[in-house]
mmCIF file as Biopython writes it, N, C-alpha, C and O atoms, coordinates in Angstrom:
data_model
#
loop_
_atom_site.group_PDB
_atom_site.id
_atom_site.type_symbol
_atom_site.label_atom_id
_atom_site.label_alt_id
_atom_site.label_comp_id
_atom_site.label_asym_id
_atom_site.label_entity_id
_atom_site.label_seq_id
_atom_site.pdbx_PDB_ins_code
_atom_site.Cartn_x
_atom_site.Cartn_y
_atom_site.Cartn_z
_atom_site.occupancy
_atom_site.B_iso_or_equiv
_atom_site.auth_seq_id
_atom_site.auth_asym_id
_atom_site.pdbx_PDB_model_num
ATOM 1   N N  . UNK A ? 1  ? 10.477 -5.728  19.188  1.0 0.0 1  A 1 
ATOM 2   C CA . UNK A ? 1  ? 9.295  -6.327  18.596  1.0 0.0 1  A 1 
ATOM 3   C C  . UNK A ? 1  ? 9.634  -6.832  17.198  1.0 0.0 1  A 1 
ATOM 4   O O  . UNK A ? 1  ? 10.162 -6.090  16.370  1.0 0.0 1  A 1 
ATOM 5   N N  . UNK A ? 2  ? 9.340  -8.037  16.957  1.0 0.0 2  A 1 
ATOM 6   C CA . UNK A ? 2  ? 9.610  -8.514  15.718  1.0 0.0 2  A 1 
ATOM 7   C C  . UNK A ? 2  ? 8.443  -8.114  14.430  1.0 0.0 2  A 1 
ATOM 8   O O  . UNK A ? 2  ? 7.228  -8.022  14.603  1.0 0.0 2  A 1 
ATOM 9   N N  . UNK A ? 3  ? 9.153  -7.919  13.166  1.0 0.0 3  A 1 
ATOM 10  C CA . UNK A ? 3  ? 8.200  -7.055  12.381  1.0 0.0 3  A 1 
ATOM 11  C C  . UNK A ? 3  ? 7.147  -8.411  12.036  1.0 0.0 3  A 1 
ATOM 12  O O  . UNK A ? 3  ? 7.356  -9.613  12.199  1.0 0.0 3  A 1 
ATOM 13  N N  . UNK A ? 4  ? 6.186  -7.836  11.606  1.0 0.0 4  A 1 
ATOM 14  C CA . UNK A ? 4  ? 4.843  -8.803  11.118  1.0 0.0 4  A 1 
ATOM 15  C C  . UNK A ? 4  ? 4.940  -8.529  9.717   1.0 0.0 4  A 1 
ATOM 16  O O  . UNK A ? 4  ? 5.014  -7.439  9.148   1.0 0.0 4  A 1 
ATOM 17  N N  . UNK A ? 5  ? 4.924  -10.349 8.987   1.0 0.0 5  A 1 
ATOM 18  C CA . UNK A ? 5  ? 4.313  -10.058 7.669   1.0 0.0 5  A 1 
ATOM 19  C C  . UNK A ? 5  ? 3.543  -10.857 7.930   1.0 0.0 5  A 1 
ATOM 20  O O  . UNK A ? 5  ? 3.522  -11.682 8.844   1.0 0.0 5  A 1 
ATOM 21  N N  . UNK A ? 6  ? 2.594  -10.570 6.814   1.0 0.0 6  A 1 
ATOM 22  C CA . UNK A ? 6  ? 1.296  -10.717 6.606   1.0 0.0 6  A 1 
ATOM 23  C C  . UNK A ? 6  ? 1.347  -12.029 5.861   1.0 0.0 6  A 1 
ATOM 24  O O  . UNK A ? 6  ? 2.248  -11.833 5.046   1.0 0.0 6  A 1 
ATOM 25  N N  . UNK A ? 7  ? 0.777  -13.577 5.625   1.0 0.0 7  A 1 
ATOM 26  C CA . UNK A ? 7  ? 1.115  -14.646 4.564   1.0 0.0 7  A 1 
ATOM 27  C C  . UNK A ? 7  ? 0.363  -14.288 3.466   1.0 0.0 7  A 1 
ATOM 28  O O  . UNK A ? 7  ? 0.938  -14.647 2.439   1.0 0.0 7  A 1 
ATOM 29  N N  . UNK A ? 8  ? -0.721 -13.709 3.244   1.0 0.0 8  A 1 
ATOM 30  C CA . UNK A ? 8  ? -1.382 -13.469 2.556   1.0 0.0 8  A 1 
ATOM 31  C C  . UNK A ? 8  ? -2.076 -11.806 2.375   1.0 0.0 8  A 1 
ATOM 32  O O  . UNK A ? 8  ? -2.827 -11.288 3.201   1.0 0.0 8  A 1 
ATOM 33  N N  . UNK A ? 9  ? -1.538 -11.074 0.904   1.0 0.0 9  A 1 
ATOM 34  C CA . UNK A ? 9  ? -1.686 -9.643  1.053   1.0 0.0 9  A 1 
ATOM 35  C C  . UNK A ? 9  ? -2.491 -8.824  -0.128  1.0 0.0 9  A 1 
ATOM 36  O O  . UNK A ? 9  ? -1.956 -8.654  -1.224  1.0 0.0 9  A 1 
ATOM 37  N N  . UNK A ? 10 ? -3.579 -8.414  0.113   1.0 0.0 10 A 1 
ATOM 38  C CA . UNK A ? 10 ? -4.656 -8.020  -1.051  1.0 0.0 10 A 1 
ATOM 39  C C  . UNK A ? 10 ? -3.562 -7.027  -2.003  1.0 0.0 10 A 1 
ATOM 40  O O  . UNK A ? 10 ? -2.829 -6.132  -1.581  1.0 0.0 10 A 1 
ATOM 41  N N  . UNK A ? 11 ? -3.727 -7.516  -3.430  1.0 0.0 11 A 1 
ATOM 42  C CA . UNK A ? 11 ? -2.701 -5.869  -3.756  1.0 0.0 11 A 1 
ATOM 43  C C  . UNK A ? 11 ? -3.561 -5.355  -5.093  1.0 0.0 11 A 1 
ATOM 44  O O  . UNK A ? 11 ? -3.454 -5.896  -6.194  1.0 0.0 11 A 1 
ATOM 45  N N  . UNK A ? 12 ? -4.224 -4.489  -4.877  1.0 0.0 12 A 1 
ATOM 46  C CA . UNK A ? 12 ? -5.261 -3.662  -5.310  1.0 0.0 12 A 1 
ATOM 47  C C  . UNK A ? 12 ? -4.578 -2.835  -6.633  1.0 0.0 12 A 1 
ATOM 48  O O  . UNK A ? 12 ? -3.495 -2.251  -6.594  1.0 0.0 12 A 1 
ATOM 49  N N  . UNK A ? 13 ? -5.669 -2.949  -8.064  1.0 0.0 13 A 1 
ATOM 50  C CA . UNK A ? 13 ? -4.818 -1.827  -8.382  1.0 0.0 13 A 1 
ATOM 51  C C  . UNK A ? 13 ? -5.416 -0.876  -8.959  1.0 0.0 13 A 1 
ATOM 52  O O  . UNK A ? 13 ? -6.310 -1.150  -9.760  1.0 0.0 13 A 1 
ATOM 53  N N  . UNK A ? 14 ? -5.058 0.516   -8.683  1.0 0.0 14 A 1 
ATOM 54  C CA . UNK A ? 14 ? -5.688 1.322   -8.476  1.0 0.0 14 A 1 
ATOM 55  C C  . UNK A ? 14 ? -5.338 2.843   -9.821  1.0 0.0 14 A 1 
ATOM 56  O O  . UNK A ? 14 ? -4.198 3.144   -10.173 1.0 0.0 14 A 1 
ATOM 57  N N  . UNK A ? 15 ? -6.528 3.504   -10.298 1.0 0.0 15 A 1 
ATOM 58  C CA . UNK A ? 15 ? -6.175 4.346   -11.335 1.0 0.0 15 A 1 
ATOM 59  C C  . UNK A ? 15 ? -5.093 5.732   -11.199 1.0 0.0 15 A 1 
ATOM 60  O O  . UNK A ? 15 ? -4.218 6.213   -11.918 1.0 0.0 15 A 1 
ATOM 61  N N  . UNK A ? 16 ? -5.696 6.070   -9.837  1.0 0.0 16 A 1 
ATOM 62  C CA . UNK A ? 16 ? -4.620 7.349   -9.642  1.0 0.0 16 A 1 
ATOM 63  C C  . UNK A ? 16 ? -4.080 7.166   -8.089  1.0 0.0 16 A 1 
ATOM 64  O O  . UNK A ? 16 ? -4.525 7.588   -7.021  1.0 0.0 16 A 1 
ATOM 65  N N  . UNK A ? 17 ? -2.925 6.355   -8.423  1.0 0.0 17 A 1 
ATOM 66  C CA . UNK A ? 17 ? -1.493 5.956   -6.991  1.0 0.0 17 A 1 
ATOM 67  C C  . UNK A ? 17 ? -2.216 7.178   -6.186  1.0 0.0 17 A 1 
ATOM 68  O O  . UNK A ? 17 ? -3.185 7.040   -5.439  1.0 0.0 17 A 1 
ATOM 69  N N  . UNK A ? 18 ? -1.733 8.063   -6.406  1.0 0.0 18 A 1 
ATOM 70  C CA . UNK A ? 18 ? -1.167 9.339   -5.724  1.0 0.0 18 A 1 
ATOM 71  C C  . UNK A ? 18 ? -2.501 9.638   -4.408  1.0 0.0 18 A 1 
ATOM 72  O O  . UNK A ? 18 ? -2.268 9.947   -3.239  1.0 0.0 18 A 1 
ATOM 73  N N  . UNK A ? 19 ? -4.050 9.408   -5.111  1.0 0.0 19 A 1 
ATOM 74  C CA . UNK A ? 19 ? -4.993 9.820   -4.050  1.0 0.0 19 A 1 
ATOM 75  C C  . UNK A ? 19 ? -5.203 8.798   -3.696  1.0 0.0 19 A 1 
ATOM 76  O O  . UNK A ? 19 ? -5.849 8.975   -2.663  1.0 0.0 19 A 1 
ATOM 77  N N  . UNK A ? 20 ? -5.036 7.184   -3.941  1.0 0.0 20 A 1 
ATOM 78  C CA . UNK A ? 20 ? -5.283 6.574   -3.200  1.0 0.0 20 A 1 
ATOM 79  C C  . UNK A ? 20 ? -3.998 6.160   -2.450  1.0 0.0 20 A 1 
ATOM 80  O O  . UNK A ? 20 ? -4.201 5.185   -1.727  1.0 0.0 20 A 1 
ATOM 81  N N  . UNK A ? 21 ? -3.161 6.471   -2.429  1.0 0.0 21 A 1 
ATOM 82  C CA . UNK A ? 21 ? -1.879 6.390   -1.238  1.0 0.0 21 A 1 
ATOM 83  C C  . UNK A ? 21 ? -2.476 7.577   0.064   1.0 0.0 21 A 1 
ATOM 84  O O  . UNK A ? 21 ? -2.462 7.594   1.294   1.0 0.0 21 A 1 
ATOM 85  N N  . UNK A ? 22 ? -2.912 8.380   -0.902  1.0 0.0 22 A 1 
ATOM 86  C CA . UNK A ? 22 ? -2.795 9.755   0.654   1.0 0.0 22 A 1 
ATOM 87  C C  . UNK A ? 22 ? -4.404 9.280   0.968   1.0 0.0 22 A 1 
ATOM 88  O O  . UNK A ? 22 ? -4.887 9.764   1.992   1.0 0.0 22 A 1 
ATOM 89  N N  . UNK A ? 23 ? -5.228 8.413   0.203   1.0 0.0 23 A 1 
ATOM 90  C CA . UNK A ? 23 ? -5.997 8.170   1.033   1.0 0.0 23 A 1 
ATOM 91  C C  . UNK A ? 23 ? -6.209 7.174   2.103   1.0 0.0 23 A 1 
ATOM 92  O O  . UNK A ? 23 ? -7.224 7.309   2.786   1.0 0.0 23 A 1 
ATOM 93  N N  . UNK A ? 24 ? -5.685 6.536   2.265   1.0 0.0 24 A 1 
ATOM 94  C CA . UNK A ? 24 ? -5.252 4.818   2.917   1.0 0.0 24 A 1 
ATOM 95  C C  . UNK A ? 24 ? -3.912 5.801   4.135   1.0 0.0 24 A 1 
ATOM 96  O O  . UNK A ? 24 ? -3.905 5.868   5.364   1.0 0.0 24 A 1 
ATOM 97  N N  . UNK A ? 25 ? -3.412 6.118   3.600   1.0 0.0 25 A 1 
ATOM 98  C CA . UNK A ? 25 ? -1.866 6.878   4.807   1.0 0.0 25 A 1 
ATOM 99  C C  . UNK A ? 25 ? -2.895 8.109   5.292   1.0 0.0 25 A 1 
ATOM 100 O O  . UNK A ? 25 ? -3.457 7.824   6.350   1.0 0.0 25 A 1 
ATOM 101 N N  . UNK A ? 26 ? -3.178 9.123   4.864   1.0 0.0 26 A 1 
ATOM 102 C CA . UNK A ? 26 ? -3.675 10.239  5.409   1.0 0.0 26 A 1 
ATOM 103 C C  . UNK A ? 26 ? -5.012 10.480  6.203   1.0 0.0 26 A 1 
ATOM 104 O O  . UNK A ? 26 ? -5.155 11.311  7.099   1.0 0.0 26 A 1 
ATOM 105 N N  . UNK A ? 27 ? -6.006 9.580   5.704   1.0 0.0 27 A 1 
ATOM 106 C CA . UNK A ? 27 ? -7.590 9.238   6.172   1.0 0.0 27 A 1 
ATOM 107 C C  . UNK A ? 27 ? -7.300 8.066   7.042   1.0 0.0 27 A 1 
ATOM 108 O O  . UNK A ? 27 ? -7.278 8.340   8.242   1.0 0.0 27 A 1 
ATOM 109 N N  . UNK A ? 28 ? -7.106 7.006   6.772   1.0 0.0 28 A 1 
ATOM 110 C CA . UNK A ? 28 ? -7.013 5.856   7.422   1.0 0.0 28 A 1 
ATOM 111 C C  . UNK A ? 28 ? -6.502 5.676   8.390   1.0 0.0 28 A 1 
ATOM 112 O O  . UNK A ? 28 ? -7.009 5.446   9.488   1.0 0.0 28 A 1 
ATOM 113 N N  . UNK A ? 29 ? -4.905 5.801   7.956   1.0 0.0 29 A 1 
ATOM 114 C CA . UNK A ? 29 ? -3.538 6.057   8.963   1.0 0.0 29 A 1 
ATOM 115 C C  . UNK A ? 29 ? -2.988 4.706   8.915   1.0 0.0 29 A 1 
ATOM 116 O O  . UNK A ? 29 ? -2.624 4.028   9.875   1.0 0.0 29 A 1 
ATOM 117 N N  . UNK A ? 30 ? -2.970 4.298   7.264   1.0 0.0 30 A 1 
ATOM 118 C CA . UNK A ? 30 ? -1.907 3.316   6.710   1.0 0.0 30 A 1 
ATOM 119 C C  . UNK A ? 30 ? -0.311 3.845   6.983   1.0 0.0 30 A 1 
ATOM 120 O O  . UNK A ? 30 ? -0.104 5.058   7.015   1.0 0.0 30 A 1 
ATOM 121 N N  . UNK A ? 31 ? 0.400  3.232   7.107   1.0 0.0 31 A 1 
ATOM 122 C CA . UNK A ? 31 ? 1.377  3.505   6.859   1.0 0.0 31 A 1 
ATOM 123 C C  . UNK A ? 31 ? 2.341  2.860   5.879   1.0 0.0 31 A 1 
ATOM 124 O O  . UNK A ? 31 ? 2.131  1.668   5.650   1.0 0.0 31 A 1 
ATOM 125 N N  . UNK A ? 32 ? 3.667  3.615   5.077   1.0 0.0 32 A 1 
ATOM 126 C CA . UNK A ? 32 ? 4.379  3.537   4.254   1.0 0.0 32 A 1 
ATOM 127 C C  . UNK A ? 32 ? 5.358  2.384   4.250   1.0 0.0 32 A 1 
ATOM 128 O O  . UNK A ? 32 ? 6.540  2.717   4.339   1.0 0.0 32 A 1 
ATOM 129 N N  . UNK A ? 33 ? 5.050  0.885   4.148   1.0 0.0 33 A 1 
ATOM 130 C CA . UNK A ? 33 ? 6.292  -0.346  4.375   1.0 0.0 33 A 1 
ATOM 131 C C  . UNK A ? 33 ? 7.679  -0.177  3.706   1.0 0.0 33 A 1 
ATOM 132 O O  . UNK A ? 33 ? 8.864  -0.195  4.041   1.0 0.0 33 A 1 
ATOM 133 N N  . UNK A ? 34 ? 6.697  0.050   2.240   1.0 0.0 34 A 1 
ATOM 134 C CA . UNK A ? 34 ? 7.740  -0.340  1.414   1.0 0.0 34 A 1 
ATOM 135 C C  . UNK A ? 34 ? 6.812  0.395   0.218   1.0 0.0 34 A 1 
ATOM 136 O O  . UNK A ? 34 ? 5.583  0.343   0.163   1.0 0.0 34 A 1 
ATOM 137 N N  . UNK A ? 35 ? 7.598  1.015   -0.619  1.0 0.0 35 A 1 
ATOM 138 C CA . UNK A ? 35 ? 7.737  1.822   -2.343  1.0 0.0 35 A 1 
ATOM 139 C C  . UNK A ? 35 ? 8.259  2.224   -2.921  1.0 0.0 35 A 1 
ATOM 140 O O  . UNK A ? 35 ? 9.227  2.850   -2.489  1.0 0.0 35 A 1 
ATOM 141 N N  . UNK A ? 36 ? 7.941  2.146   -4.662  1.0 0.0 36 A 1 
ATOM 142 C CA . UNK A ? 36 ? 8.750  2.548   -5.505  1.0 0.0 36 A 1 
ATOM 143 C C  . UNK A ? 36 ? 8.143  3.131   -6.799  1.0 0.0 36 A 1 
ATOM 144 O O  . UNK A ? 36 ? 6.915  3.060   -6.855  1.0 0.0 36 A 1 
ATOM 145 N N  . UNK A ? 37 ? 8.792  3.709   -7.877  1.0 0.0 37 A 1 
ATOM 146 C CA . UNK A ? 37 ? 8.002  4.062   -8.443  1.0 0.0 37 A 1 
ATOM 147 C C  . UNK A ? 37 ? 8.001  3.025   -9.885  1.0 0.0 37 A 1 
ATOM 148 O O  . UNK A ? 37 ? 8.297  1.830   -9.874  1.0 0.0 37 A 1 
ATOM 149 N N  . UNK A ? 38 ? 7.739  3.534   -10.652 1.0 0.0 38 A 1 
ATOM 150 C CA . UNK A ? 38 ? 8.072  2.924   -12.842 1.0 0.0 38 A 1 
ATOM 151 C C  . UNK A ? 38 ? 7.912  1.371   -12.179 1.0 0.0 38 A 1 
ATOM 152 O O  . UNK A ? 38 ? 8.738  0.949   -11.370 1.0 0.0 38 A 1 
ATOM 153 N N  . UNK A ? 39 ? 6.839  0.643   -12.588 1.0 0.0 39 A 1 
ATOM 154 C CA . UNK A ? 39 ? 5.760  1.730   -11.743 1.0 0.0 39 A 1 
ATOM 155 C C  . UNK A ? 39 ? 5.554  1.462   -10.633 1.0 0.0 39 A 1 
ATOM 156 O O  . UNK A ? 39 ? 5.889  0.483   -9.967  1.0 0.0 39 A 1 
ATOM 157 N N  . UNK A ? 40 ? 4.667  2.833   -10.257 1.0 0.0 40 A 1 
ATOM 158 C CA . UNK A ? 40 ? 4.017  3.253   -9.084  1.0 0.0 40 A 1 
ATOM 159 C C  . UNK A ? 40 ? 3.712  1.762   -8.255  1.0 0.0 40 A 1 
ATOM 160 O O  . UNK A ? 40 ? 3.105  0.776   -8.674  1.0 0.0 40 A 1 
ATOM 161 N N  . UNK A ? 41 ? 4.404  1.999   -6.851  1.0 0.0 41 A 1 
ATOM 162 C CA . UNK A ? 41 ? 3.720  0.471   -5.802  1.0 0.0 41 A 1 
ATOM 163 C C  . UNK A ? 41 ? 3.907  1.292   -4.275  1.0 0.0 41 A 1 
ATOM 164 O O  . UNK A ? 41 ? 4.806  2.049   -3.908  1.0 0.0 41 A 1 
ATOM 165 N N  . UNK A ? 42 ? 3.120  0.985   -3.816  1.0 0.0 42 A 1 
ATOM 166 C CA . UNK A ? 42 ? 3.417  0.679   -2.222  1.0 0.0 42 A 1 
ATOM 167 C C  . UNK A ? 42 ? 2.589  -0.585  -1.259  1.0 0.0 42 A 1 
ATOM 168 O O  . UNK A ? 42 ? 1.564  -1.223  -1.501  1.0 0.0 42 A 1 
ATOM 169 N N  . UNK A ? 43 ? 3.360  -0.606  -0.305  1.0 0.0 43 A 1 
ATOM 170 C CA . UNK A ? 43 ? 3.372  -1.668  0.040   1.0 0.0 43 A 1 
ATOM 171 C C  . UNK A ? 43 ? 2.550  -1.369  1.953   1.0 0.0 43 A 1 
ATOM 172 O O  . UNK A ? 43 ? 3.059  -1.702  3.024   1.0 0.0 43 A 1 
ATOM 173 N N  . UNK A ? 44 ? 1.928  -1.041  1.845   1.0 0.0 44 A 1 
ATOM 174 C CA . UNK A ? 44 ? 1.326  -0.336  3.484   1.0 0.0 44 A 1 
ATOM 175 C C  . UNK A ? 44 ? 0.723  -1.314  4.575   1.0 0.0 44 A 1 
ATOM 176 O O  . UNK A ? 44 ? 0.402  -2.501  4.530   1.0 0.0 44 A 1 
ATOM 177 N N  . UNK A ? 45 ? 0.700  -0.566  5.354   1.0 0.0 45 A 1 
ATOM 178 C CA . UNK A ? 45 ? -0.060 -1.596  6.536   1.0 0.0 45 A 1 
ATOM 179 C C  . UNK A ? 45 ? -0.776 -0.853  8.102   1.0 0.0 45 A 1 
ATOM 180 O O  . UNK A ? 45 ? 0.174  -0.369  8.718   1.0 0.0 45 A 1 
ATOM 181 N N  . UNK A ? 46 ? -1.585 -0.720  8.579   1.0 0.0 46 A 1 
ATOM 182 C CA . UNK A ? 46 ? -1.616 -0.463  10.039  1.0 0.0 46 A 1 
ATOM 183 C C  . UNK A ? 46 ? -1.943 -1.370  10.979  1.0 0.0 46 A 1 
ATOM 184 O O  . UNK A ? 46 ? -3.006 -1.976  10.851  1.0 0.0 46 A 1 
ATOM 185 N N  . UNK A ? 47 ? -1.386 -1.539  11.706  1.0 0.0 47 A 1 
ATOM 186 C CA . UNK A ? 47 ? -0.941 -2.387  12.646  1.0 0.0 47 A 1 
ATOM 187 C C  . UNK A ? 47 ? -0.881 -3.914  11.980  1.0 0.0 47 A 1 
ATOM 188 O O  . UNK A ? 47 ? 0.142  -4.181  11.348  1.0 0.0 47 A 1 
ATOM 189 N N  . UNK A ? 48 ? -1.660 -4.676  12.059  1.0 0.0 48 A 1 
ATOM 190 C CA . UNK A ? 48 ? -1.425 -5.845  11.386  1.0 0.0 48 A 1 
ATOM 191 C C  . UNK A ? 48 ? -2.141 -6.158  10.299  1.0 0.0 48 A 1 
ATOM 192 O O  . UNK A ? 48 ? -2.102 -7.344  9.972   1.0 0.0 48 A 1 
ATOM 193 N N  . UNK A ? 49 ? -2.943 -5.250  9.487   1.0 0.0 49 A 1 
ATOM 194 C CA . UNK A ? 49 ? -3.218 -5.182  8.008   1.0 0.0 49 A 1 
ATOM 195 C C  . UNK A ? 49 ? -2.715 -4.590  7.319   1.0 0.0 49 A 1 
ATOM 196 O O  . UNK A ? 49 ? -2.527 -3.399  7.568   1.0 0.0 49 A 1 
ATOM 197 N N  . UNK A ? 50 ? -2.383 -5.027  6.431   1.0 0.0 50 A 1 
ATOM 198 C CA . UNK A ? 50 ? -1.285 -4.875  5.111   1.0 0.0 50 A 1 
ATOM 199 C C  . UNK A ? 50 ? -1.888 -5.031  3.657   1.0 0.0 50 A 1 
ATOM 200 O O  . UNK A ? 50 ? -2.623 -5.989  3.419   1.0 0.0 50 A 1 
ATOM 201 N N  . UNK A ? 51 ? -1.623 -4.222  2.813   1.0 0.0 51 A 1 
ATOM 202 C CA . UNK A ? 51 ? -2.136 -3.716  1.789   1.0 0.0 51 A 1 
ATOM 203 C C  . UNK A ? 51 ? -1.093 -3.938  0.609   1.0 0.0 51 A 1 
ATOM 204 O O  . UNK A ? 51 ? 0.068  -4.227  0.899   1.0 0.0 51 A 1 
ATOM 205 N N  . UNK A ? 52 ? -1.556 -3.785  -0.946  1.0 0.0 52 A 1 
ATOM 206 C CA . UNK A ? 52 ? -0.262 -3.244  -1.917  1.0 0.0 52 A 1 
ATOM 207 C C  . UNK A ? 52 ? -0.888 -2.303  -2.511  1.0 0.0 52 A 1 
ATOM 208 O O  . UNK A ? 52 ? -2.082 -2.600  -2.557  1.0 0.0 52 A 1 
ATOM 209 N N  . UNK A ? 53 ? -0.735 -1.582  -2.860  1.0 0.0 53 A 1 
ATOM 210 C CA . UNK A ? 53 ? -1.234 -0.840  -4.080  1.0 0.0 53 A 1 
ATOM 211 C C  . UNK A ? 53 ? -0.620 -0.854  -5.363  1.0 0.0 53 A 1 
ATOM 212 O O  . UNK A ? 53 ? 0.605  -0.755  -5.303  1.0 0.0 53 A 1 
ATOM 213 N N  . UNK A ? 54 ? -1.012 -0.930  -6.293  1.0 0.0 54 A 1 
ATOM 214 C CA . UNK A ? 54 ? 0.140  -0.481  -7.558  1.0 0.0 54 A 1 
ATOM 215 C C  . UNK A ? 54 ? -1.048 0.402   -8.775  1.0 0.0 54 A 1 
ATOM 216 O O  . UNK A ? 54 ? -2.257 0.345   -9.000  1.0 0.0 54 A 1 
ATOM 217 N N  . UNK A ? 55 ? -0.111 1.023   -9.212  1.0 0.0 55 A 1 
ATOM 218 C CA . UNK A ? 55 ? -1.054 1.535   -10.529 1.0 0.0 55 A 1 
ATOM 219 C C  . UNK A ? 55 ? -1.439 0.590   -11.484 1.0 0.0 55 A 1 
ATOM 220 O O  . UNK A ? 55 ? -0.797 -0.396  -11.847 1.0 0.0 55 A 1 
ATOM 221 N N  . UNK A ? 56 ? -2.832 1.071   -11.963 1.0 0.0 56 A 1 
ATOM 222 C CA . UNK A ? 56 ? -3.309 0.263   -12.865 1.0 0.0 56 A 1 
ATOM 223 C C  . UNK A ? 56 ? -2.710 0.161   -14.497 1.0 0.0 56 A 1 
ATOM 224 O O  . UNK A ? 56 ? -2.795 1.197   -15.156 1.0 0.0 56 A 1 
ATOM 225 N N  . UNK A ? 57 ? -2.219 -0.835  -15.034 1.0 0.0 57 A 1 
ATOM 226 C CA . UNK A ? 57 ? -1.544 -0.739  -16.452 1.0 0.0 57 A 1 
ATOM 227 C C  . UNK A ? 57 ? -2.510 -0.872  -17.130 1.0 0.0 57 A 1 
ATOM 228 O O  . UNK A ? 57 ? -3.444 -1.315  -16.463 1.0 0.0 57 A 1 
ATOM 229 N N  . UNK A ? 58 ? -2.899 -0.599  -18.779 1.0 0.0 58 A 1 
ATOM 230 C CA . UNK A ? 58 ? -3.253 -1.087  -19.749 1.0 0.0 58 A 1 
ATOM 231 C C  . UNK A ? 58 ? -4.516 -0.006  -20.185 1.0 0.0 58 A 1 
ATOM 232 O O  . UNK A ? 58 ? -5.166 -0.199  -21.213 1.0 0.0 58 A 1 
#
C-alpha cells in the first residue's frame, strides 16, 4: 500500500504538546507519523487525516 500524504495539513499549535499528543493518539487513535522535539512537533494522522501539532512559542 502506498503511504498517503495529505496536500493540505492543519498544524495546530498547542500550549501543553504532551496532553494534547496523548490526547489525539490515546482518545482518538491518531497515530505517531513523524516527531521531534526543541521544539516540540508531531506530525499524526488516522487513516487519511493528518494533523501537526507543535508547541506554542511566545
Amino acid at each position: 500500500m502506498e503511504e498517503y500524504w495529505n496536500p493540505m495539513v492543519p498544524e495546530l499549535s498547542v500550549s501543553d504538546f504532551s496532553k494534547s499528543l496523548n490526547f489525539y493518539c490515546e482518545i482518538l487513535g491518531f497515530k505517531v507519523r513523524s516527531q521531534r522535539t526543541k521544539p516540540d512537533f508531531a506530525y499524526i494522522e488516522f487513516e487519511q487525516v493528518q494533523i501537526m501539532l507543535e508547541i506554542a512559542v511566545g
